[in-house]
C-alpha positions as CSV (number, residue, x, y, z in Angstrom):
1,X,15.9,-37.8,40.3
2,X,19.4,-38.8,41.8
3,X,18.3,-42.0,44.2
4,X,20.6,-44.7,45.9
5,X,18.5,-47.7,47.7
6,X,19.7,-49.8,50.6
7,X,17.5,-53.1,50.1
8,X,16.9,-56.2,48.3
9,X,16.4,-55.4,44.9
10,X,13.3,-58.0,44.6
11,X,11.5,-56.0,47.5
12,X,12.4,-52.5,46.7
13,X,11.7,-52.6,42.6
14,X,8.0,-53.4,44.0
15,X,8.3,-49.8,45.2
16,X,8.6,-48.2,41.8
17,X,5.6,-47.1,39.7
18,X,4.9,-48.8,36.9
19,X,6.7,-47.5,33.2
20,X,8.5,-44.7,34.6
21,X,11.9,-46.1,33.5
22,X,14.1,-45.7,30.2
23,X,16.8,-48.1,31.0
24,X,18.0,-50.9,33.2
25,X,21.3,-52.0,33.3
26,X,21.7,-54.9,35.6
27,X,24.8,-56.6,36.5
28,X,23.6,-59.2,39.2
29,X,25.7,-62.1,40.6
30,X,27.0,-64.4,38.0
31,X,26.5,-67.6,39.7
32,X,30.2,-68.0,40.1
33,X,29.3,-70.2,43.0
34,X,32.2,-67.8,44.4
35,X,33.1,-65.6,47.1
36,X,34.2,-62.7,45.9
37,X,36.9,-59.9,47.9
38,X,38.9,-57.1,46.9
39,X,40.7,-54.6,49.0
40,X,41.4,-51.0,48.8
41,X,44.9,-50.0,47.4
42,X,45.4,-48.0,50.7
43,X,44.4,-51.8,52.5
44,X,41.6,-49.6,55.0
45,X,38.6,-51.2,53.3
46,X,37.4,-55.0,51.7
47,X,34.7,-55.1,50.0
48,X,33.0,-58.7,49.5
49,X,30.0,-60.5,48.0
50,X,29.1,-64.1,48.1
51,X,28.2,-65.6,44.6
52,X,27.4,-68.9,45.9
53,X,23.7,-70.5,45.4
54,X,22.4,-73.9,47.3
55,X,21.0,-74.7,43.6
56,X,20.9,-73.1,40.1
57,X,17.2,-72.9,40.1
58,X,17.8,-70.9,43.3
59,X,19.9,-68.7,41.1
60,X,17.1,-68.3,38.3
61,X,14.0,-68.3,40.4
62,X,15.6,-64.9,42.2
63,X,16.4,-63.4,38.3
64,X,12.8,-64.4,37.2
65,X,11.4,-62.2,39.6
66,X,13.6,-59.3,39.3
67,X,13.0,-59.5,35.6
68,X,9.6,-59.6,35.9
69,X,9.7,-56.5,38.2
70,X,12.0,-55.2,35.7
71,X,9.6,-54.7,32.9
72,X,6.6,-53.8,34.4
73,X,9.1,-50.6,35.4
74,X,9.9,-50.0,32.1
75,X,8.6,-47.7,29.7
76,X,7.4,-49.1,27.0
77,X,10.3,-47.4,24.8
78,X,12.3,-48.7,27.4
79,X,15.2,-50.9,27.0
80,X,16.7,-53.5,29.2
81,X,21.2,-54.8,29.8
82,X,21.9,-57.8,31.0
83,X,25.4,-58.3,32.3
84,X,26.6,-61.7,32.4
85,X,29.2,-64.0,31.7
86,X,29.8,-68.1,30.5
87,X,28.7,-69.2,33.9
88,X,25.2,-68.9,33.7
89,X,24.7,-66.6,30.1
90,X,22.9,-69.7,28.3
91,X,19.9,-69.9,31.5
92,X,19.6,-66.3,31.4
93,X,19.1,-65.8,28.1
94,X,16.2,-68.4,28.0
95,X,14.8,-66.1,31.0
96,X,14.7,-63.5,28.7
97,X,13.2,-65.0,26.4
98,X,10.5,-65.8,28.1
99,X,9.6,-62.6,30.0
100,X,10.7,-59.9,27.0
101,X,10.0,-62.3,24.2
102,X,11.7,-63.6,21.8
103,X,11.0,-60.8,19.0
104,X,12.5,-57.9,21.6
105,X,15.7,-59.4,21.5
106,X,18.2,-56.8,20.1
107,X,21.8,-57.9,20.6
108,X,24.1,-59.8,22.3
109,X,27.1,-57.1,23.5
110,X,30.3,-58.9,23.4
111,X,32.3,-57.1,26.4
112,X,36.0,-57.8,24.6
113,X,39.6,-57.2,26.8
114,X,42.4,-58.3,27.1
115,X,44.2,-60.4,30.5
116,X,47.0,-61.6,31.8
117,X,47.3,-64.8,31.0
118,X,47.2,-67.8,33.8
119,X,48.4,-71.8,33.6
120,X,44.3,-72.9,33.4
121,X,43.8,-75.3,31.0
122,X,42.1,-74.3,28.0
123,X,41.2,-70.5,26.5
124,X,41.7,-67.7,28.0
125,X,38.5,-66.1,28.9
126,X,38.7,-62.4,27.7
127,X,35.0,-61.2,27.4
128,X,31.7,-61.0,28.8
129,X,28.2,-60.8,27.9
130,X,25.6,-58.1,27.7
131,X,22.2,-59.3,26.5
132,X,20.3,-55.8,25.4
133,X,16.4,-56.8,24.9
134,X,13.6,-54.0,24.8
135,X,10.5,-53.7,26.4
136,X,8.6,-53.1,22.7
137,X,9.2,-53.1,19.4
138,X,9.2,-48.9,19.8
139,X,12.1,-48.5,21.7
140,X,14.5,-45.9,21.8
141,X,18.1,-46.4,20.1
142,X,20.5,-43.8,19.6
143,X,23.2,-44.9,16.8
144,X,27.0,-44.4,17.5
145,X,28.6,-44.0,14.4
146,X,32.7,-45.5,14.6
147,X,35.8,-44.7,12.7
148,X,36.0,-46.9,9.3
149,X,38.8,-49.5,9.6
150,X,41.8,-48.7,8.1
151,X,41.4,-51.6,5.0
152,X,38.5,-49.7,4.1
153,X,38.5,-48.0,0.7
154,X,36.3,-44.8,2.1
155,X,37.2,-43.5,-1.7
156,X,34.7,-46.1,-2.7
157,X,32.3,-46.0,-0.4
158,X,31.5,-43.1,-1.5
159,X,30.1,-43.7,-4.6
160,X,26.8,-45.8,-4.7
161,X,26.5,-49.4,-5.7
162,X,23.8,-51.1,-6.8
163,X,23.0,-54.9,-8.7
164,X,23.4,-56.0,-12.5
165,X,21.7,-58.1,-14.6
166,X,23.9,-61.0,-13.8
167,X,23.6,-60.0,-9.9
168,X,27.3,-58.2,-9.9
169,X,27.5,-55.5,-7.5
170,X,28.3,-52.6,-9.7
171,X,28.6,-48.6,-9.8
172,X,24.9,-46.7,-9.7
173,X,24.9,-44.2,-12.8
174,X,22.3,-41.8,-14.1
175,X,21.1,-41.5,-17.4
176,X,23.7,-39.3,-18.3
177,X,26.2,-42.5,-17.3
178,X,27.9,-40.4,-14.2
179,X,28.7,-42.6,-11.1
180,X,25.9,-41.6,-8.6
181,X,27.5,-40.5,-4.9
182,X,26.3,-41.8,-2.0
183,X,25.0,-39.4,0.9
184,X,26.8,-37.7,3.7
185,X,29.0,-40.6,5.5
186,X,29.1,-40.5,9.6
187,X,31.2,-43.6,9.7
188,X,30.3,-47.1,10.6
189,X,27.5,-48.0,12.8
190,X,28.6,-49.3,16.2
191,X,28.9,-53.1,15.9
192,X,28.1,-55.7,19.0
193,X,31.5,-56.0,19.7
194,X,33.2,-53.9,22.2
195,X,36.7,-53.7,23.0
196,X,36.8,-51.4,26.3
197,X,39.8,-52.2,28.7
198,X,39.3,-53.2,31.8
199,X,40.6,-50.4,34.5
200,X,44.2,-50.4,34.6
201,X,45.3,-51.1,38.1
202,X,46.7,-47.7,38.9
203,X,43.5,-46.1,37.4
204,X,42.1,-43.4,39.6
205,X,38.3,-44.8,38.9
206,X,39.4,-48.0,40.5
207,X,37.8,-48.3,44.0
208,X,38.8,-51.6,45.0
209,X,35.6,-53.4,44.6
210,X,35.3,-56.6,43.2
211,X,33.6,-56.7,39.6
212,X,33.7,-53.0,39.4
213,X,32.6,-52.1,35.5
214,X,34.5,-49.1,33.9
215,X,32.5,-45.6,33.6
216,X,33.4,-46.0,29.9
217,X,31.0,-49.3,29.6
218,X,28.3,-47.7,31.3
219,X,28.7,-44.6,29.3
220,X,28.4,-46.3,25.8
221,X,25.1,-48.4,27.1
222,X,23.5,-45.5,28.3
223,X,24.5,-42.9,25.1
224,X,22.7,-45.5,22.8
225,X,19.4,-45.9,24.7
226,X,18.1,-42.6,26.6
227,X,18.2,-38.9,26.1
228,X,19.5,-36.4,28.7
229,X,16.9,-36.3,31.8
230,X,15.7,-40.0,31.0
231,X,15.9,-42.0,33.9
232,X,18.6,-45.1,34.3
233,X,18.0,-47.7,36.9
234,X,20.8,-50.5,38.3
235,X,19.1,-52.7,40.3
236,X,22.7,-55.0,41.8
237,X,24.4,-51.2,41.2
238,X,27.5,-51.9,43.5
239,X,30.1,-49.6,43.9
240,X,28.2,-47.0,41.7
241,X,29.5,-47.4,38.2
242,X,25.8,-46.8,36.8
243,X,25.0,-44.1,38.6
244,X,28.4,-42.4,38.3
245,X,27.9,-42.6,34.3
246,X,24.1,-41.6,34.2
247,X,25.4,-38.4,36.1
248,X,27.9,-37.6,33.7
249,X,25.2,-37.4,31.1
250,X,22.8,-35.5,32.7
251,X,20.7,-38.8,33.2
252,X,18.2,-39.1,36.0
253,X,19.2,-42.6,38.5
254,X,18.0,-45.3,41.0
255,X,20.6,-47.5,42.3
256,X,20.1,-50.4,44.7
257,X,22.1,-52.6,46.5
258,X,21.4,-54.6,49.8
259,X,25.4,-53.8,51.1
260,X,25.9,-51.2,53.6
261,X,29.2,-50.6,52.0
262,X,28.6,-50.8,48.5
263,X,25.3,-47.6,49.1
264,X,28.5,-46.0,51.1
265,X,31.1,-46.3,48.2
266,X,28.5,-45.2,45.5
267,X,27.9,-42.2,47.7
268,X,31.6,-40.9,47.5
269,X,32.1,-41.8,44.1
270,X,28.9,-39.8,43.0
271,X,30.2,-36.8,45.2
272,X,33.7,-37.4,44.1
273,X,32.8,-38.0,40.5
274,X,36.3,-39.5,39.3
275,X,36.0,-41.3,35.4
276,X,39.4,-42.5,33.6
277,X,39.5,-42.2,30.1
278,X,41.2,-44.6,28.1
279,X,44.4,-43.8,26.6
280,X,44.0,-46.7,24.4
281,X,40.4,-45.5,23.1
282,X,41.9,-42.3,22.8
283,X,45.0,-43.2,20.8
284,X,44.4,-46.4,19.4
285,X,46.1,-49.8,19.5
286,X,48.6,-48.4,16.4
287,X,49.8,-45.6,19.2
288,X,51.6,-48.2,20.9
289,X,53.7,-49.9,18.3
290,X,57.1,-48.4,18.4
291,X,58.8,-51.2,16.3
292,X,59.3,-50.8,13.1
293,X,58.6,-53.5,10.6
294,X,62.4,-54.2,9.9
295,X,62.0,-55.0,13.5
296,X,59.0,-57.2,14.2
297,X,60.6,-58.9,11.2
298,X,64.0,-59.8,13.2
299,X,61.9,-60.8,16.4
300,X,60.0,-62.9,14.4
301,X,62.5,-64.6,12.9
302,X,63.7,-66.1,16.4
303,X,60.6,-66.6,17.9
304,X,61.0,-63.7,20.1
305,X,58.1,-61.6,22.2
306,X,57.8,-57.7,20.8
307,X,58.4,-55.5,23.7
308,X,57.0,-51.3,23.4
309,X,58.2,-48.7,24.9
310,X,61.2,-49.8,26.6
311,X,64.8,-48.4,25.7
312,X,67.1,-50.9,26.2
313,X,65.2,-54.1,25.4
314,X,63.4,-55.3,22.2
315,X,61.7,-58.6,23.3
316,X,61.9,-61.8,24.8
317,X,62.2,-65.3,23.7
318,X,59.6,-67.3,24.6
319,X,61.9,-69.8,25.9
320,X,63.8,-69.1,28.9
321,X,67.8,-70.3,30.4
322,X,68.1,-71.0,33.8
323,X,64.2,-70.4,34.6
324,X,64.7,-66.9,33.3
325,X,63.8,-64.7,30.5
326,X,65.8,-64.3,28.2
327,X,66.0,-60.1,26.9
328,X,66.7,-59.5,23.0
329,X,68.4,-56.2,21.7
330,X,68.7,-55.2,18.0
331,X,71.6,-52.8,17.6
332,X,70.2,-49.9,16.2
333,X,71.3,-47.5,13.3
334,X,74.7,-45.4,14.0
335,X,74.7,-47.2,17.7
336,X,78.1,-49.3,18.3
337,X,77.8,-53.0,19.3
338,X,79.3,-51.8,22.7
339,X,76.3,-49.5,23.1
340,X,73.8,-52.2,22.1
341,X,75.4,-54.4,24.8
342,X,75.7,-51.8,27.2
343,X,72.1,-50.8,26.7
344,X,70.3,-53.9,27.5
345,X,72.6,-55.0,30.5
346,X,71.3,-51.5,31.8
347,X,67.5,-52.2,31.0
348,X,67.5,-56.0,32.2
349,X,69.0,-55.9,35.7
350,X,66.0,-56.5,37.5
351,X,65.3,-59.6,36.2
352,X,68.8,-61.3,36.7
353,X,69.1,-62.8,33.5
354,X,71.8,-65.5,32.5
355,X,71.4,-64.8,29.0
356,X,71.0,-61.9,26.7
357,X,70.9,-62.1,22.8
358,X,72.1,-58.6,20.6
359,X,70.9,-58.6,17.0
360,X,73.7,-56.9,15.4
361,X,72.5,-55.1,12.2
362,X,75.8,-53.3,11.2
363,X,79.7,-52.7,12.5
364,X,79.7,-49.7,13.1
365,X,82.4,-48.1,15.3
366,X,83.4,-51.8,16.6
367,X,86.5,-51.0,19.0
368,X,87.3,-54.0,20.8
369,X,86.1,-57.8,20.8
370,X,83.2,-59.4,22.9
371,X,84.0,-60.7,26.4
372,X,80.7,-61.2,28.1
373,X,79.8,-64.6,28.4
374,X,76.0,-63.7,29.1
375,X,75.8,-62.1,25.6
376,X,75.2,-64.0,22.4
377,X,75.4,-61.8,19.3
378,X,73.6,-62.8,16.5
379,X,74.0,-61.3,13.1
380,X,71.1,-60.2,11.2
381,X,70.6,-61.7,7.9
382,X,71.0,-58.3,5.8
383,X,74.3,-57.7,7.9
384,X,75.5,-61.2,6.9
385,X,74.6,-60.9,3.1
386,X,76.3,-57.6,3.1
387,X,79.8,-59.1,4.6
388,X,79.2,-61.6,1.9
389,X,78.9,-59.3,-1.0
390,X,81.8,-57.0,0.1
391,X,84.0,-60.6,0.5
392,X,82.8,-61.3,-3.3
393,X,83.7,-57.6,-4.6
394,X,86.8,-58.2,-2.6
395,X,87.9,-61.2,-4.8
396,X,87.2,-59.9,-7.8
397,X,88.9,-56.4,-7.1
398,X,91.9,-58.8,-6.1
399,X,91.6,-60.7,-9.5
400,X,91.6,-57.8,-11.5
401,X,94.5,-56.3,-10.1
């Protein structure tokens, strides 16, 4: 069954059979009291939604009735996402309570990213919440099984543990006194915290609408709660994220949504079938570090911002001159000061700035003095306790001869 639905959501679930569902993923209006618009990189098309409620009992009067319609859909192995965020997480929760019951309550998904960061007083907001409850205490789960972290001693885990006398935690042995070893290891179970980026700007998936989930999200909820040929419903489903993912795994899908355009875009993305994978998933957070330690060190050490992956600059103080950044180099190994100079002028054009620091770590191949007044070269403190040493040895060559 591949369906999209033009129509209120609180009319049209009335249309569904009773129990015939695996999953619902809903990701409804926040209660932003916002209006929310986003237009199309090629500027043809803006998509909009209102957020905006004459009260908040408004707001949970029309969530009480879609969850309500909600469960009587579901199977009874079925399982239920809620997709909210800090505006209104703490009501819906309590709604949930009340209609799945307490004892179905199963986690609380913490959606982790990271943002650019803005001049709004206090924290950054960098996550969201999905609430997963099921219908029963039988419901279906699937477990994901992640990479151990690196601190983890997997040598150990190995071998099985088990308490003392004195209630120490202590290697299992048999009665021959050989450490016991523990069963086949898949990893570590996948934990209620997830950190998927948001889609990158340039991302082909990205379609321009506002609030648009990555396939990735959607992907992970539905691996973990339905089987191939199970059927997924998104009752707010927007510009298609759910259905695009329940495709990808040979899921059966409803999707409904009372915008014209939104049914339209989740048409061509479902006939287009475009999903971004994540480099950083893929590679890992390490992947992008190209700094050594020596270097971090030396940024550090003024208070400057690491930069990755660019050539010519190294960081940036957090303090600026002038209004403007100000761009750090550390001269590298066999590269002449002139070089090192040469190298960030080159990189930092764009940004026009008055001042440039060079870390120099060695004098190498020094031709010719300094003349740029925009350049301050700072000596790193190995370099400086090597010029030291060499004037010490110097004197005392000088006194023995």
């Amino acid at each position: 069954m591949e369906k999209i639905i033009k129509g209120n959501c609180l009319e049209e679930l009335k249309n569904i059979d009773s129990e015939i569902v695996d999953l619902i993923y809903l990701d409804p209006p926040f209660f932003t009291q916002k209006k929310h618009s986003l237009t199309t990189r090629d500027n043809r098309i803006n998509y909009q939604f209102y957020d905006i409620w004459h009260s908040l009992n408004d707001y949970l009067f029309m969530m009480k009735k879609c969850l309500i319609e909600c469960k009587r859909i579901l199977k009874k192995t079925g399982n239920i996402f809620l997709h909210c965020d800090k505006s209104a997480s703490h009501h819906l929760r309590v709604l949930l309570d009340q209609i799945f019951l307490p004892e179905n309550f199963r986690s609380e998904i913490i959606w982790s990213y990271k943002r650019w960061s803005n001049s709004k007083k206090g924290l950054l907001n960098s996550h969201q919440t999905i609430y997963f409850y099921s219908k029963t205490y039988d419901f279906k789960f699937n477990t994901i099984y992640t990479d151990y972290s690196p601190t983890t001693n997997v040598d150990q885990i190995w071998q099985l543990r088990e308490k003392n006398d004195y209630g120490k935690s202590v290697y299992k042995k048999d009665k021959n006194g050989n450490i016991i070893l523990a069963q086949e290891k898949k990893g570590v179970p996948l934990s209620d915290v997830w950190e998927i980026p948001f889609l990158n700007p340039k991302a082909k998936e990205r379609v321009g609408y506002p609030t648009q989930k990555p396939v990735l999200l959607l992907q992970q909820i539905i691996n973990i709660s339905t089987d191939e040929g199970d059927l997924v419903l998104d009752a707010f489903c927007g510009s298609g994220t759910t259905c695009v993912a329940a495709k990808s795994l040979h899921r059966n899908f409803i999707g409904i949504d009372i915008s014209e355009d939104a049914i339209a875009l989740t048409q061509k993305r479902l006939n287009e079938m475009i999903i971004t994978n994540s480099k950083l998933l893929e590679k890992g957070k390490t992947s992008y570090i190209e700094k050594s330690e020596d270097e971090l060190f030396l940024l550090k050490s003024i208070n400057a911002i690491p930069v990755q992956r660019n050539n010519g600059i190294d960081g940036f103080l957090k303090r600026q001159f002038n209004e403007k950044p100000i761009p750090v180099r550390i001269q590298k190994k066999d590269e002449t000061l002139e070089n090192a100079i040469a190298s960030i002028n080159n990189s930092e054009q764009a940004k026009k700035s008055d001042l440039k620091i060079v870390i120099q770590t060695n004098n190498y191949h020094q031709l010719f003095p300094l003349e740029d007044e925009k350049i301050i070269v700072i000596k790193s403190s190995e370099l400086l306790i090597k010029e030291e040493l060499q004037k010490v040895n110097m004197m005392v060559y000088n006194k023995s001869n």
